[in-house]
Residue frames as qw, qx, qy, qz and C-alpha x, y, z in Angstrom:
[[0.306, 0.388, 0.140, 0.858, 17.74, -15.67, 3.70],
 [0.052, -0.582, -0.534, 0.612, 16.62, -12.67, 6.01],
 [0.140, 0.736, 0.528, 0.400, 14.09, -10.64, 5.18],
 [0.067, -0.110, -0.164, 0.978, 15.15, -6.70, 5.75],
 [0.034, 0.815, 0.579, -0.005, 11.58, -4.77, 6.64],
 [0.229, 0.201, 0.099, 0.947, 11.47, -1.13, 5.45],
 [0.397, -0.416, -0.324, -0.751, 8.89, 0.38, 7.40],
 [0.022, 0.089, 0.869, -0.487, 7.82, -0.09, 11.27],
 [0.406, 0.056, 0.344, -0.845, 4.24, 0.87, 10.50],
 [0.721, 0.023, 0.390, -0.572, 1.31, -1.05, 10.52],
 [0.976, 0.170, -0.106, -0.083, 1.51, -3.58, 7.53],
 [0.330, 0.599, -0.651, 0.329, 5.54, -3.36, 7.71],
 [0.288, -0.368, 0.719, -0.513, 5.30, -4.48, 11.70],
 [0.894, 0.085, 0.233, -0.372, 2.59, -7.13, 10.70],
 [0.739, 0.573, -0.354, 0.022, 4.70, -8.71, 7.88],
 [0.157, 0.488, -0.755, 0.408, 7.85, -8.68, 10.38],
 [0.438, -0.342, 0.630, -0.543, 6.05, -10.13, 13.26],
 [0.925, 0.019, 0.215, -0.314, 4.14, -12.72, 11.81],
 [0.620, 0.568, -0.496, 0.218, 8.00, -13.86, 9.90],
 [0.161, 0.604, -0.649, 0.433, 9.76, -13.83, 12.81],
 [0.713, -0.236, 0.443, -0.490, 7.14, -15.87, 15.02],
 [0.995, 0.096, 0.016, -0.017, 7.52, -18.66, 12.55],
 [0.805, -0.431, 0.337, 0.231, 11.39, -18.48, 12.96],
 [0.601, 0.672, 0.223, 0.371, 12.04, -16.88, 9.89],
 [0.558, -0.298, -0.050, 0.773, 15.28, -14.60, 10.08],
 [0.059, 0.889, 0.435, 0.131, 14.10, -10.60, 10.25],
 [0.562, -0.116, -0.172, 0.801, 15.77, -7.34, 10.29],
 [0.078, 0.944, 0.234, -0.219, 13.90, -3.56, 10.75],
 [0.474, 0.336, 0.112, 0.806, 15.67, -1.24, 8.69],
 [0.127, -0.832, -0.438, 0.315, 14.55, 2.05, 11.10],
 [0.504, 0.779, 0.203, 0.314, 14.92, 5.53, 9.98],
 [0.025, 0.823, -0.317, 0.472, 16.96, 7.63, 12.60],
 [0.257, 0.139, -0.734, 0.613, 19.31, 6.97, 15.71],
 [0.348, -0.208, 0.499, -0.766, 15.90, 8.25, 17.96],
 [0.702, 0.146, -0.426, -0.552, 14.05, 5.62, 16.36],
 [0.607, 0.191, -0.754, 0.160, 16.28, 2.90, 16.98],
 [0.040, -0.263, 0.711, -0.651, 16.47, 3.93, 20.88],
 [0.630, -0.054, 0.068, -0.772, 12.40, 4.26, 20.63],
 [0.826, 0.153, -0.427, -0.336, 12.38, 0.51, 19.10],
 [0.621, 0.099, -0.726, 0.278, 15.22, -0.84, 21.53],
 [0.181, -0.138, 0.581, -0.781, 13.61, 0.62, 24.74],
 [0.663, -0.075, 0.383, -0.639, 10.23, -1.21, 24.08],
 [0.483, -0.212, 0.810, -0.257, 11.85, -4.57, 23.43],
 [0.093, 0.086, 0.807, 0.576, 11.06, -4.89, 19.67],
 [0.306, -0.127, -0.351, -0.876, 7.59, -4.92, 17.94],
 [0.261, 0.030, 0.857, -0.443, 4.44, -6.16, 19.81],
 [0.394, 0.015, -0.511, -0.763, 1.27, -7.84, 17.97],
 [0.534, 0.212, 0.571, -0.587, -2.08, -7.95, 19.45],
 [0.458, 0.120, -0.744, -0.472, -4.02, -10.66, 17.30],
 [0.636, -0.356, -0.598, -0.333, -7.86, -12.11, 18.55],
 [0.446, -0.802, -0.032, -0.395, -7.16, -10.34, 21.55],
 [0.851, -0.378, -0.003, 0.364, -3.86, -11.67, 22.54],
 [0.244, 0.897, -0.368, 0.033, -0.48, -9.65, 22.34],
 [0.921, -0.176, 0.123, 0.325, 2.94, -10.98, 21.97],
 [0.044, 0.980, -0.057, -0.188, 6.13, -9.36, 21.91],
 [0.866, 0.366, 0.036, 0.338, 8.98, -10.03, 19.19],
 [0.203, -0.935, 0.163, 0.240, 12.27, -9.06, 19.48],
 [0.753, 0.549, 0.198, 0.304, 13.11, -8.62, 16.09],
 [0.635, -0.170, 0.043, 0.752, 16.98, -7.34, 15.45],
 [0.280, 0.882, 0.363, 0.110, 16.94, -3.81, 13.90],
 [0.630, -0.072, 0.231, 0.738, 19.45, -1.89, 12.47],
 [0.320, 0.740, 0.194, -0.559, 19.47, 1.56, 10.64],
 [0.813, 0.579, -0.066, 0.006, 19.79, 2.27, 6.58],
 [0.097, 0.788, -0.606, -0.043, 24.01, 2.58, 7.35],
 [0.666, -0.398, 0.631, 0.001, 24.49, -0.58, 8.84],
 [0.038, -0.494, 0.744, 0.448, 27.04, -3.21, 6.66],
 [0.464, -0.132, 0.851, 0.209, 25.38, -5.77, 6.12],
 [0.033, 0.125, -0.673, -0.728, 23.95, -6.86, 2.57],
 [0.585, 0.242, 0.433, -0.641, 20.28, -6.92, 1.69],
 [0.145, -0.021, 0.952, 0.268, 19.23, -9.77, -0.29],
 [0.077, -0.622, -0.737, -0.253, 14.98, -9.21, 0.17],
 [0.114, -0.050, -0.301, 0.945, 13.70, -6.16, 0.86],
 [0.028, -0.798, -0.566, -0.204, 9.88, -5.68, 1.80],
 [0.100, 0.306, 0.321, 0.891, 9.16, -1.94, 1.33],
 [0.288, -0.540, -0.790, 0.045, 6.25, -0.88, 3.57],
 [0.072, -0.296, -0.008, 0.952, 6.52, 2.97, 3.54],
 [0.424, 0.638, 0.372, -0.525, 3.91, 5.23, 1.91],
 [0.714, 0.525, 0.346, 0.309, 3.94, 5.29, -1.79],
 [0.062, 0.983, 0.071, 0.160, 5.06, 9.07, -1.00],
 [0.669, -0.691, 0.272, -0.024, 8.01, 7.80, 0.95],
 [0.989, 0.071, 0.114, -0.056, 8.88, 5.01, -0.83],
 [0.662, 0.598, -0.202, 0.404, 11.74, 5.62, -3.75],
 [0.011, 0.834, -0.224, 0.503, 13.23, 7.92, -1.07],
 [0.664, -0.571, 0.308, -0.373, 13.70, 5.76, 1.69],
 [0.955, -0.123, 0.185, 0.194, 15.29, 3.08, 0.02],
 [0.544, 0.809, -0.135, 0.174, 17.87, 5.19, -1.51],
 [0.217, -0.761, 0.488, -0.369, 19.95, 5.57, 1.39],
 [0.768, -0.389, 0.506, -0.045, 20.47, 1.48, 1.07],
 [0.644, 0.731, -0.169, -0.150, 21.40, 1.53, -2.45],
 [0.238, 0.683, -0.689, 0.040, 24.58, 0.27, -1.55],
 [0.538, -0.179, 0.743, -0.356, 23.37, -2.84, 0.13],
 [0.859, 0.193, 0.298, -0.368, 21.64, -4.34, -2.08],
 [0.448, -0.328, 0.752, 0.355, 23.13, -7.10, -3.91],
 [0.275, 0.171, -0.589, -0.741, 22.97, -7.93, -7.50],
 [0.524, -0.324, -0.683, -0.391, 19.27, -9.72, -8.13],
 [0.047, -0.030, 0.614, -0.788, 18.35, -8.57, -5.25],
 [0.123, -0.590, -0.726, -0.331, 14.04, -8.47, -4.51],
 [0.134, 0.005, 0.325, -0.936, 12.53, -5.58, -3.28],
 [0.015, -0.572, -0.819, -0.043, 8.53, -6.48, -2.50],
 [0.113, -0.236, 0.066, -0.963, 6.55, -2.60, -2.59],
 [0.096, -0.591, -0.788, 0.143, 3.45, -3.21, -0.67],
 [0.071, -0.134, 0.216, 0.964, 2.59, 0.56, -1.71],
 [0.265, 0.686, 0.488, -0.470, -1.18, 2.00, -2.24],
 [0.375, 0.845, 0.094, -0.370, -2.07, 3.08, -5.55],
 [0.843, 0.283, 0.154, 0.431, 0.76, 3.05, -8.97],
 [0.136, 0.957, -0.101, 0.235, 3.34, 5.00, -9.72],
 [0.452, -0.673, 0.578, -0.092, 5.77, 4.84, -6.82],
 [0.873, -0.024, 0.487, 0.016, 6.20, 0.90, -7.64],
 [0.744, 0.627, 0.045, 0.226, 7.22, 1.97, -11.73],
 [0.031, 0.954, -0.270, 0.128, 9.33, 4.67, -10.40],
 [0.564, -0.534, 0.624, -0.080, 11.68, 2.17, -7.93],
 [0.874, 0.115, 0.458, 0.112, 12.11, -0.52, -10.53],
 [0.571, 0.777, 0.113, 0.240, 13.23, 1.91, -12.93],
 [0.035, -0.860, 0.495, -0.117, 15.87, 3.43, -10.74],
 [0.373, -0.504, 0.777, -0.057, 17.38, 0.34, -9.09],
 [0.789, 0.043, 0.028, -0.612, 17.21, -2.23, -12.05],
 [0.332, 0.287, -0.897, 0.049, 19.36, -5.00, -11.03],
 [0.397, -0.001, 0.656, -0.642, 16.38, -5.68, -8.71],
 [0.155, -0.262, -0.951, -0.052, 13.48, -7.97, -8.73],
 [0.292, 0.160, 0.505, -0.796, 10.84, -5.78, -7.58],
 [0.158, -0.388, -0.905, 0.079, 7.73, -7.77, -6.57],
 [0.316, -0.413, 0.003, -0.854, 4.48, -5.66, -6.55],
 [0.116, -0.022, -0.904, 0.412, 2.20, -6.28, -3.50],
 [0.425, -0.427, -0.164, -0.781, -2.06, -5.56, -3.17],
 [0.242, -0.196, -0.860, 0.403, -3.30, -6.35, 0.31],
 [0.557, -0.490, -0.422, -0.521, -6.61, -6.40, 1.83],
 [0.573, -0.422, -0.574, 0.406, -5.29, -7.36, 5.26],
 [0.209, -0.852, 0.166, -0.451, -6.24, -4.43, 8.08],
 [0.646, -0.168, -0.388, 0.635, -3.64, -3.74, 10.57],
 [0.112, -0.913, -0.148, -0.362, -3.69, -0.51, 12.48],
 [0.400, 0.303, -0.530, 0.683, -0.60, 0.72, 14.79],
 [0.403, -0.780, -0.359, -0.315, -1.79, 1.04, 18.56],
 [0.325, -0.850, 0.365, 0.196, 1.40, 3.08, 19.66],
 [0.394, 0.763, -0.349, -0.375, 4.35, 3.55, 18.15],
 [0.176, 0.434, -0.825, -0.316, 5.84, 0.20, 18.23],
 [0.276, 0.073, 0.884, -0.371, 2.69, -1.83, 18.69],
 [0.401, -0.074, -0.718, -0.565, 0.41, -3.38, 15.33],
 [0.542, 0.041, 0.756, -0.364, -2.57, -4.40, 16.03],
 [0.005, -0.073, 0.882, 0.466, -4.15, -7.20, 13.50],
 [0.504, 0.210, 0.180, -0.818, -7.52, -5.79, 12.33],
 [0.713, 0.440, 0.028, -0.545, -8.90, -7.87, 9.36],
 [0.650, 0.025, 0.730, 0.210, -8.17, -10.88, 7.71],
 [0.495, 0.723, 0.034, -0.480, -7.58, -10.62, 3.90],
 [0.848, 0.413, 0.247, 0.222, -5.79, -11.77, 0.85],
 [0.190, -0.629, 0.442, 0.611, -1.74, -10.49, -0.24],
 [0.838, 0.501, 0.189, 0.104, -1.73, -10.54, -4.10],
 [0.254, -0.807, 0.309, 0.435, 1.78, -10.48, -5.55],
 [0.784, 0.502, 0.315, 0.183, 3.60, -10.49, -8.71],
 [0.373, -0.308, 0.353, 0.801, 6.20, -8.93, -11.11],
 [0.606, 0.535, 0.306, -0.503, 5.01, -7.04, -13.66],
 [0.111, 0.370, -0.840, -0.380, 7.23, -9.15, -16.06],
 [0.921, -0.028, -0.010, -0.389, 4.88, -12.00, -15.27],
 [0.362, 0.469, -0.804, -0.044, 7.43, -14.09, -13.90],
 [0.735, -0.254, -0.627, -0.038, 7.18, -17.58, -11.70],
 [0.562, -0.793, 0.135, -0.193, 6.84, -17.61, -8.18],
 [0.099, 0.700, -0.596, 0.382, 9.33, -17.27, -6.24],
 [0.591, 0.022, -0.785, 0.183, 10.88, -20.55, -3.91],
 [0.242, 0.058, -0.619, 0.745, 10.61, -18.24, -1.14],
 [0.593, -0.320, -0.287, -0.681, 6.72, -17.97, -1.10],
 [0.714, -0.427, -0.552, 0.059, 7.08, -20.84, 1.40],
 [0.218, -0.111, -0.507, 0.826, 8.23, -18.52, 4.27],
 [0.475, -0.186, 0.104, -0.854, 4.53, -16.99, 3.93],
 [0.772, -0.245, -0.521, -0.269, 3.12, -20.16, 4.34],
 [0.490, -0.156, -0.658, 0.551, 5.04, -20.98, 7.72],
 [0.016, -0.001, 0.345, -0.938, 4.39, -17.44, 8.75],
 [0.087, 0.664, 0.677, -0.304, 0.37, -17.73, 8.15],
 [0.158, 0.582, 0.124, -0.788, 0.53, -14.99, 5.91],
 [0.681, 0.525, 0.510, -0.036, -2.18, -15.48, 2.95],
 [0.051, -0.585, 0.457, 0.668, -1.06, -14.92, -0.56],
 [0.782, 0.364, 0.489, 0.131, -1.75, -15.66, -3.83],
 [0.091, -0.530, 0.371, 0.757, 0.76, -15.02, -6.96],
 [0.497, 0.745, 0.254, -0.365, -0.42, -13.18, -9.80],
 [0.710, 0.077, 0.365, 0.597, 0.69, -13.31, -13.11],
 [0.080, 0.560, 0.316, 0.762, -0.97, -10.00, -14.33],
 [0.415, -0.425, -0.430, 0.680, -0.26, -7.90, -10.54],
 [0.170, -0.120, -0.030, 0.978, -0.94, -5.27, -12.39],
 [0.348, -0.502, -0.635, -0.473, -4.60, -5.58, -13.17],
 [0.478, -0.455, -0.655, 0.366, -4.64, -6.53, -9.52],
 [0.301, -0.406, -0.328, 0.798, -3.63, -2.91, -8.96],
 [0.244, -0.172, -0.217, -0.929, -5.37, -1.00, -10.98],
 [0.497, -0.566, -0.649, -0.101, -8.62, -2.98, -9.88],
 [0.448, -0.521, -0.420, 0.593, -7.53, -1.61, -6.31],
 [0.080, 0.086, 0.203, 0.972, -6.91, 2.04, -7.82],
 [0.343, -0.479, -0.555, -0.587, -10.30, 2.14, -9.66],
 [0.440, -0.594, -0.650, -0.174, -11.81, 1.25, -6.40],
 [0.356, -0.686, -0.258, 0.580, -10.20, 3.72, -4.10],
 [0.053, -0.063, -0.021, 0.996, -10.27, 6.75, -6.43],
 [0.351, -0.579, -0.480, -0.558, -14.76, 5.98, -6.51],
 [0.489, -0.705, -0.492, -0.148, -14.78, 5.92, -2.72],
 [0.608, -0.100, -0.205, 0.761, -11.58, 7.54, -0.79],
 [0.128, 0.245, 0.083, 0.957, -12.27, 10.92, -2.46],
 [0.449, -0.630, -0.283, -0.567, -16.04, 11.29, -2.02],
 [0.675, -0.463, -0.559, 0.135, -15.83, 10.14, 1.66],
 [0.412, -0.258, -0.160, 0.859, -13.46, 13.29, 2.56],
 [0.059, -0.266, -0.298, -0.915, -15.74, 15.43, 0.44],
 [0.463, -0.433, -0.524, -0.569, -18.54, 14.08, 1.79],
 [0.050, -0.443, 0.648, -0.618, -16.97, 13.85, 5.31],
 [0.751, -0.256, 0.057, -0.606, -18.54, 10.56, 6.01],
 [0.661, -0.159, 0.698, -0.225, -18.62, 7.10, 6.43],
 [0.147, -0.184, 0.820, 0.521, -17.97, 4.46, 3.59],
 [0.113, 0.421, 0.893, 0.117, -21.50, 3.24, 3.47],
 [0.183, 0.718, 0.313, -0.594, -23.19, 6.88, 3.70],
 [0.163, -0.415, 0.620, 0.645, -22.08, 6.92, -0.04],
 [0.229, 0.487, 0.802, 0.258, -24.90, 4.78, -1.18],
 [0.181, 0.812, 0.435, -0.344, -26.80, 8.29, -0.95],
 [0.385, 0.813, -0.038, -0.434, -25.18, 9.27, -3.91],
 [0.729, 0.255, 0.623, 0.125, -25.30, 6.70, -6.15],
 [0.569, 0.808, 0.143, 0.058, -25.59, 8.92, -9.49],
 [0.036, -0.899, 0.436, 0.005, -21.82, 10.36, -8.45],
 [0.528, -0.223, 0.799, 0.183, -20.24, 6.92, -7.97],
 [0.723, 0.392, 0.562, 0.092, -22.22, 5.59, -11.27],
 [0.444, 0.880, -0.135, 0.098, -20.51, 8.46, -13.37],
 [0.139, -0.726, 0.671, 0.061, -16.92, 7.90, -11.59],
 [0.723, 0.000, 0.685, 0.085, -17.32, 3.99, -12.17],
 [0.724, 0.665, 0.164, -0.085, -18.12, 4.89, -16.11],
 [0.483, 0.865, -0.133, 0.010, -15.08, 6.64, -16.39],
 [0.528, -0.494, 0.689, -0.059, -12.78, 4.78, -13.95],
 [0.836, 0.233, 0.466, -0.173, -13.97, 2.09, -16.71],
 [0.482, 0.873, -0.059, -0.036, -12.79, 3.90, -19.81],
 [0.181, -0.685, 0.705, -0.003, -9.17, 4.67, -17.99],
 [0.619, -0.352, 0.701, -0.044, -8.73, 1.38, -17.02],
 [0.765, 0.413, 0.461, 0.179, -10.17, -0.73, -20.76],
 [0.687, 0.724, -0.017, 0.054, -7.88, 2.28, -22.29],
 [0.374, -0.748, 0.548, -0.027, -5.06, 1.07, -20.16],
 [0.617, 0.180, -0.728, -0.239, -5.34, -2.58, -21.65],
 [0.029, 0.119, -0.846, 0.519, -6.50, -3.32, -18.41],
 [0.513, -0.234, -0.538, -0.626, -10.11, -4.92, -19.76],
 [0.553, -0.238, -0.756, 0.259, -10.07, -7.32, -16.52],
 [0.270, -0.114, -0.437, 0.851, -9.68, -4.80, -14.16],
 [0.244, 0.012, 0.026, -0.969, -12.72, -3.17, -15.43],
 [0.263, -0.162, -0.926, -0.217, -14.86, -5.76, -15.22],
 [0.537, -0.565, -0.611, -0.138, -18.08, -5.12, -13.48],
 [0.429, 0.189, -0.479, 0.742, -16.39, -2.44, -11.59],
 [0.465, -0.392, -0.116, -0.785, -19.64, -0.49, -10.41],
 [0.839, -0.353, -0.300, -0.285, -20.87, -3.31, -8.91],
 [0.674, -0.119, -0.461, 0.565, -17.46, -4.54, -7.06],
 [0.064, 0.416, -0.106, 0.901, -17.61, -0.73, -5.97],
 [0.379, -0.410, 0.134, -0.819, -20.70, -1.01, -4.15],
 [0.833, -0.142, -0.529, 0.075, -19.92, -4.39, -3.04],
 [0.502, -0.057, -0.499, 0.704, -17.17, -3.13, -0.97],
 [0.203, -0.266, 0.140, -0.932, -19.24, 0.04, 0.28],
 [0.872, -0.330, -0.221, -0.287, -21.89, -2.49, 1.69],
 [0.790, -0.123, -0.531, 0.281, -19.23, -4.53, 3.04],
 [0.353, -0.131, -0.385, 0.843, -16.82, -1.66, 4.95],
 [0.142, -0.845, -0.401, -0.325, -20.24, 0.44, 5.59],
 [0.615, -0.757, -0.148, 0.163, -19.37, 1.24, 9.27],
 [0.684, -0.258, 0.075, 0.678, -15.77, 2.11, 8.15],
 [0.238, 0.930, -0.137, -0.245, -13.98, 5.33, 7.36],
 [0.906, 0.366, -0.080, 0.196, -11.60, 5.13, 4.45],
 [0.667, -0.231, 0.026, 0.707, -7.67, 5.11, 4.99],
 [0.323, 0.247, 0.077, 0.910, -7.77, 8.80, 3.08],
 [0.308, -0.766, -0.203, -0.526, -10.31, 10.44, 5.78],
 [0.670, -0.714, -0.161, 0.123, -8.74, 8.99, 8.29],
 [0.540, -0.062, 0.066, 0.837, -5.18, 10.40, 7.06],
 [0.055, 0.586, 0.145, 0.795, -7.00, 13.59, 6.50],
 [0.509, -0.685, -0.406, -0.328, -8.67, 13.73, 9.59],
 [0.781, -0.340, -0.091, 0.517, -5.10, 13.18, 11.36],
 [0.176, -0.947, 0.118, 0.242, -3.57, 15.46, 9.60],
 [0.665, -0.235, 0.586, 0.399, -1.52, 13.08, 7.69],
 [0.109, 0.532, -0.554, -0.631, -0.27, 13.69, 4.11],
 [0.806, 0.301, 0.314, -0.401, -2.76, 11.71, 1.70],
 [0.449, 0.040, 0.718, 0.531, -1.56, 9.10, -1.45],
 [0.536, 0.689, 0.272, -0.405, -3.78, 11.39, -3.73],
 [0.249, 0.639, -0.542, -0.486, -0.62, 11.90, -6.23],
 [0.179, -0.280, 0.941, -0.060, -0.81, 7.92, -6.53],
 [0.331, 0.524, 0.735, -0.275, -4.68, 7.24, -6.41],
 [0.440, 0.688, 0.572, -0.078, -6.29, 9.77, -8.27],
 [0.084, -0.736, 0.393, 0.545, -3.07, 12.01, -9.75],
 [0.190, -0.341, 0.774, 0.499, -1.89, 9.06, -11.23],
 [0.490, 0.322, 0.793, 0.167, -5.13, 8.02, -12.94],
 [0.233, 0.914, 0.152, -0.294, -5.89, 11.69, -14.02],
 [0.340, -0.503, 0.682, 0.408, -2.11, 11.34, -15.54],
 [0.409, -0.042, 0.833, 0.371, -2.31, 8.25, -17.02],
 [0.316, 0.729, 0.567, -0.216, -5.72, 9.67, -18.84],
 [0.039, -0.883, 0.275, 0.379, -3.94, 12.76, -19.85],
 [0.311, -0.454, 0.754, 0.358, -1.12, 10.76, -21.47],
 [0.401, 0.295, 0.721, 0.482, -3.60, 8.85, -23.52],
 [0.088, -0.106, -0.385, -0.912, -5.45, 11.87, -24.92],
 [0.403, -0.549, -0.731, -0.033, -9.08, 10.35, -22.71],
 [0.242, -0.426, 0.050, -0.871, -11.17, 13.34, -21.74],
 [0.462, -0.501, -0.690, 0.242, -12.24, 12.12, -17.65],
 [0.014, -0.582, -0.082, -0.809, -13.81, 15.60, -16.90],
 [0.706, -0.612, -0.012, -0.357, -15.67, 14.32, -13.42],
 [0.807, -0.007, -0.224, 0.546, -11.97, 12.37, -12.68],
 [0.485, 0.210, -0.212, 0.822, -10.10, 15.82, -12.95],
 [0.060, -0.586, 0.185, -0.786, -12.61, 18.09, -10.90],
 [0.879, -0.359, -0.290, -0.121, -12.79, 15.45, -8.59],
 [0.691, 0.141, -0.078, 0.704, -8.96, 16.07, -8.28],
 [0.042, 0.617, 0.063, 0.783, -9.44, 19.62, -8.46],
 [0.555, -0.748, -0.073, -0.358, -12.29, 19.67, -5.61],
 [0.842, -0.478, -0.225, -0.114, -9.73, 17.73, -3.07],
 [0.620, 0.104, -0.203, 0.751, -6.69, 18.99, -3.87],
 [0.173, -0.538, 0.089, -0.820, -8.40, 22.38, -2.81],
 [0.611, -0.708, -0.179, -0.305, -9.87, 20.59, 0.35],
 [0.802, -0.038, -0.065, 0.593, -6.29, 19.22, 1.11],
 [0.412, 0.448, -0.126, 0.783, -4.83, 23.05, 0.61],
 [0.390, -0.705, -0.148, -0.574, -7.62, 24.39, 2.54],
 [0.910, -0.335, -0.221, 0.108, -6.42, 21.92, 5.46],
 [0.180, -0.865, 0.468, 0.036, -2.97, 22.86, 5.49],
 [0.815, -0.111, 0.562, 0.084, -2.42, 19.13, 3.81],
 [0.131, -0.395, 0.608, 0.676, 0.09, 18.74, 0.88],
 [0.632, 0.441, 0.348, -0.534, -1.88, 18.29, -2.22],
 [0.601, 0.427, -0.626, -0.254, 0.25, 16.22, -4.18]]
């Protein structure tokens, strides 16, 4: 079965390339006619991996084209997402899978809820990938794909095309822990790093701000029924700020570009989901507050 890719950027172009090297049958779904030219003048997608590059020349089509879509991996911003697959709505076939590999919740509820004759497969990754021109991934970081329904169903047969392709995975019955866990941990360090206009690891120097967002990141999450997810979350918090010291997070460096941020996703939706249960996260919402004003101040959308 081919695997349609929504999304040429960085994890989207990883996912495709590392499918199509093992012989696995791929298709780009691109977004415009200038695209396509862009994608068929440099000869498909190229991935640089442990200092080697190789160049794939994966088929690619746009959202009109006839043919039916059977898997769809998703690989657009969360901001993107719903929107981007609309315009194949007629393609997909009944039980179709759509995989969201999406940042943060929200976007993932939204797309299962419009199109539900689908299968949609949530995705949390830890692999880094970074895009060094437009059609050229490069393969930063080894990491771990968790994936799941949030039905808790059984893996899928087709898990063995990540195994050919080399691409790590483990399925989850309860994906959705997985993602809040991820949430929690990018609305304690994402935000402050843009406030604090620093580096992940310069964070340890204010320890008393993370230990009050971890309390209440805690609260959300154990009054989400999502007790796991809050496990020991402080500590996993400044695990990973030790680990990615030297790094800057994915929402300074989309601020720093100029790019539109996942805040409505990250820390909208947990200020939401708070909101909804009647849970008073006062250092959540002027955390929100402060960044949607640095975001306005920017000229960056602030949802």
């Amino acid at each position: 079965m081919t695997w349609h890719v929504l999304g040429a950027g960085a994890l989207g172009s990883l996912w495709a390339t590392r499918l199509a090297r093992a012989g696995i049958p791929v298709r780009m779904i691109l977004r415009s006619a200038q695209r396509l030219v862009d994608y068929q003048w440099a000869g498909g997608l190229t991935l640089s991996e442990a200092g080697h590059a190789s160049l794939h020349a994966i088929p690619a089509e746009l959202p009109d084209a006839a043919t039916p879509i059977q898997r769809l991996l998703v690989a657009c911003k969360a901001y993107d997402a719903e929107a981007a697959i609309a315009p194949l709505a007629q393609r997909l076939t009944p039980n179709c899978e759509i995989l969201l590999l999406q940042n943060g919740l929200g976007s993932q509820q939204a797309i299962a809820e419009r199109w539900p004759q689908a299968r949609c497969i949530f995705v949390s990754s830890t692999e880094g990938a970074y895009r060094d021109g437009p059609m050229h991934v490069v393969f930063a970081g080894h990491g771990q794909n968790w994936l799941g329904d949030s039905g808790g169903g059984n893996a899928p047969a087709w898990l063995e095309d990540l195994d050919r392709a080399g691409i790590p995975h483990i399925w989850s019955t309860n994906i959705l822990a997985r993602l809040w866990r991820k949430l929690a941990l990018n609305c304690a360090i994402n935000p402050l790093t843009v406030l604090h206009d620093c580096r992940n690891g310069e964070l340890l120097q204010h320890r008393q701000q993370l230990s009050e967002l971890c309390e209440e990141l805690t609260e959300l999450l154990t009054a989400c029924d999502q007790a796991a997810a809050a496990e020991d979350l402080e500590r996993e918090v400044r695990r990973v700020i030790e680990a990615t010291a030297a790094n800057y997070s994915s929402m300074y460096q989309d601020v720093r570009l100029g790019r539109r941020t996942e805040i409505a996703y990250l820390l909208g939706h947990a200020c939401r989901s708070a909101d909804s249960l009647g849970l008073a996260v006062p250092r959540l919402h002027e955390l929100h507050r402060r960044l949607r004003e640095h975001l306005s101040q920017r000229g960056l959308p602030t949802d």
